[in-house]
C-alpha positions as CSV (number, residue, x, y, z in Angstrom):
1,X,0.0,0.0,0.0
2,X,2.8,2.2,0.9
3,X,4.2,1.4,-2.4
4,X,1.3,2.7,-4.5
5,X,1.3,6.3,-2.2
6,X,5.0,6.9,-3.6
7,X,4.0,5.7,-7.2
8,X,1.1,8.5,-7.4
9,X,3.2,11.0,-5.6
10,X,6.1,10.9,-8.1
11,X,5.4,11.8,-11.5
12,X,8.0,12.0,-15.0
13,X,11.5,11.6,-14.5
14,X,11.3,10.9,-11.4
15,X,10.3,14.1,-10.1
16,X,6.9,15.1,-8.1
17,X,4.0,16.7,-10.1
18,X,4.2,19.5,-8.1
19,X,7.9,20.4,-9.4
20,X,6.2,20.0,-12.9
21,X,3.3,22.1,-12.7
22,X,6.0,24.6,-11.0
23,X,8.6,24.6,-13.7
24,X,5.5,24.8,-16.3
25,X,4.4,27.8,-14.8
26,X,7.9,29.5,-14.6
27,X,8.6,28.7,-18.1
28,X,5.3,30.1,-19.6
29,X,5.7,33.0,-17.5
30,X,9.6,33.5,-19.1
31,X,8.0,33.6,-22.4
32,X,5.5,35.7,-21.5
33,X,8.3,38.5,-20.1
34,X,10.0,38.0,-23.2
35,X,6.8,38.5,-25.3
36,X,6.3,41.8,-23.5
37,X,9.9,43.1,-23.8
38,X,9.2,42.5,-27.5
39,X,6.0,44.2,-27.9
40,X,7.3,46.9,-25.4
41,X,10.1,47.4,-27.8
42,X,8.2,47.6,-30.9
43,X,5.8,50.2,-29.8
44,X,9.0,52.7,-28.1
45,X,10.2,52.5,-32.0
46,X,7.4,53.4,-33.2
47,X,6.3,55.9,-30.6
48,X,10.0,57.5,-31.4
49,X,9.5,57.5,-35.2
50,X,6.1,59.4,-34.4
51,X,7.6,61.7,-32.3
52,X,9.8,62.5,-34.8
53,X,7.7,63.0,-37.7
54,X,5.5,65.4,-35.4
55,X,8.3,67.5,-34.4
56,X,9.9,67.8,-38.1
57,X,6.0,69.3,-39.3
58,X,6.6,71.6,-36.5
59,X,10.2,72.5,-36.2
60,X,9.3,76.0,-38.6
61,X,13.3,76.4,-39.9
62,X,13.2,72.6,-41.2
63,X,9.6,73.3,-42.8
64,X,10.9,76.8,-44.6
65,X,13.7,74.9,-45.7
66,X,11.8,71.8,-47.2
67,X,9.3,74.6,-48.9
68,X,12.8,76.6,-50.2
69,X,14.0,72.7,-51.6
70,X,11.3,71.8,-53.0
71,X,10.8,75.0,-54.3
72,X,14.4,74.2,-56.0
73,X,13.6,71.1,-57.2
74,X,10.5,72.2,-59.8
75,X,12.4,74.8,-61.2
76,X,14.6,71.7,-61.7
77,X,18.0,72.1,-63.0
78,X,20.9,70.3,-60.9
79,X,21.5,71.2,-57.2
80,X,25.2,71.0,-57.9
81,X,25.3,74.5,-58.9
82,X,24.4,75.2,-55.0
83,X,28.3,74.6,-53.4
84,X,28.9,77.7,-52.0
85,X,29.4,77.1,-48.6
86,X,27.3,81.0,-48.1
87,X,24.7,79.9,-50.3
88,X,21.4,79.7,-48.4
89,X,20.4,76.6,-51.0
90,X,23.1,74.5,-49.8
91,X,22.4,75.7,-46.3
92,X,18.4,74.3,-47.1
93,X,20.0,70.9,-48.8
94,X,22.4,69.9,-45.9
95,X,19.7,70.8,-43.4
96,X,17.4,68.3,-45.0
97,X,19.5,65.7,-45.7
98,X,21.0,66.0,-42.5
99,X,18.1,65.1,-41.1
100,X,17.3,62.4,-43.4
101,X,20.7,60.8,-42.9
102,X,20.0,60.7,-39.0
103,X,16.2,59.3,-39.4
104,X,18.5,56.4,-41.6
105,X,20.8,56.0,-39.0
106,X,17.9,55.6,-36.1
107,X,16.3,53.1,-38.9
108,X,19.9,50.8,-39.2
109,X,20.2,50.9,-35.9
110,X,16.7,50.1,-34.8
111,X,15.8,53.4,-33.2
112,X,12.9,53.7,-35.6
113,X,10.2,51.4,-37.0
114,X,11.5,51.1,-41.0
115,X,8.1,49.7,-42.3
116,X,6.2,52.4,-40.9
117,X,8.2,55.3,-41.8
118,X,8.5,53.8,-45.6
119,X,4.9,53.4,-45.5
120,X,4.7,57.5,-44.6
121,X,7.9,59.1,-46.4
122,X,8.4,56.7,-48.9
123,X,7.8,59.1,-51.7
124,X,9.6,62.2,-49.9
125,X,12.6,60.1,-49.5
126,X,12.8,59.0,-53.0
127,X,12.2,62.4,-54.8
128,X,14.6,63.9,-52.4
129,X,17.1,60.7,-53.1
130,X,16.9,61.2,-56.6
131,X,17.4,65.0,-56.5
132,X,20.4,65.3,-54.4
133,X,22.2,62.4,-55.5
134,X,24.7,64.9,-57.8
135,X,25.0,67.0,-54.8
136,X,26.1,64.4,-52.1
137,X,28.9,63.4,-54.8
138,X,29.9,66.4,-55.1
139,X,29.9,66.9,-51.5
140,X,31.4,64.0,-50.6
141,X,34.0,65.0,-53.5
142,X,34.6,68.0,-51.9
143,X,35.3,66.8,-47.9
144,X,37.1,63.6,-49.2
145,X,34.5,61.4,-47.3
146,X,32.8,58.6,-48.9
147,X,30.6,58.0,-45.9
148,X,29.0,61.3,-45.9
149,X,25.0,60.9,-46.0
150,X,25.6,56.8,-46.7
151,X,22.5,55.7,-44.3
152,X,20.5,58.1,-46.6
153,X,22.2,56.2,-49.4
154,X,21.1,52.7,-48.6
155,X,18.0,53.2,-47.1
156,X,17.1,55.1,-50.4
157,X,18.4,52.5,-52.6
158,X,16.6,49.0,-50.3
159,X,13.6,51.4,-51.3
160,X,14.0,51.4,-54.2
161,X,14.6,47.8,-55.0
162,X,11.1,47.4,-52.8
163,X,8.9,50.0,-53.3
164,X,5.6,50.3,-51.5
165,X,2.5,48.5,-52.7
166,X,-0.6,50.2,-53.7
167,X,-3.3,49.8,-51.7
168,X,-6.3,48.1,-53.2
């Protein structure tokens, strides 16, 4: 009879049910941590990348200068012309790409949600890609730096290889 007690009181491996149903419990409650550091993660990117997008539509020197650039860019004609280092052009170009060049960093790196801020900017980023290309070369040409504006270079270029889809 004694025998039987022990038999129900131990259960796989040798070990009790009770260490079972604790280990279950502590592993399920692991992966729901890391489930949560995940999500928590994801939305701090994309919170960020808001953030962002909210202060550049409100940040009023970044805005003249996007209206001065784009300005530029219908008369069209190449931005190369612009490398005076007192022109106020170049001074509008740099201060956009710039800031493109640190919203690709913050993408490489993780800082900010890539899908969502191709879904928003995708065409912005393009048309400005495409239009400044000459002058980066030139720029880079200039300061002997191949690296200059490069995260704005490759983000551009994924892009383009994947464009968005069109909603149907």
């Amino acid at each position: 009879m004694e025998y039987q007690q022990i038999a129900k009181a131990i259960g796989w491996l040798g070990e009790t049910w009770g260490f079972w149903i604790q280990t279950g419990a502590f592993f399920l409650t692991a992966i729901g941590a890391i489930a949560v550091i995940y999500y928590n993660g994801k939305q701090a990117r994309l919170r960020a990348l808001i953030d962002l997008v909210v202060h550049q539509k409100t940040h009023q020197e970044l805005v003249d200068a996007t209206r001065r650039v784009n300005a530029l860019h219908k008369k069209g004609g190449s931005w190369t012309k612009h490398l005076d280092p007192d022109c106020q052009e170049r001074k509008d170009i740099l201060m956009i790409l710039n800031n493109q060049e640190f919203i690709a960093v913050g993408v490489r790196l993780g800082s900010f949600d890539e899908n969502t801020y191709k879904q928003m900017q995708y065409t912005n980023v393009m048309r400005l890609w495409e239009a400044s290309k000459g002058f980066i070369e030139e720029i880079r040409r200039e300061h002997k730096k191949d690296t200059l504006f490069q995260d704005f270079e490759k983000l551009a270029l994924r892009w383009k290889k994947k464009p968005i889809r069109q909603i149907v």
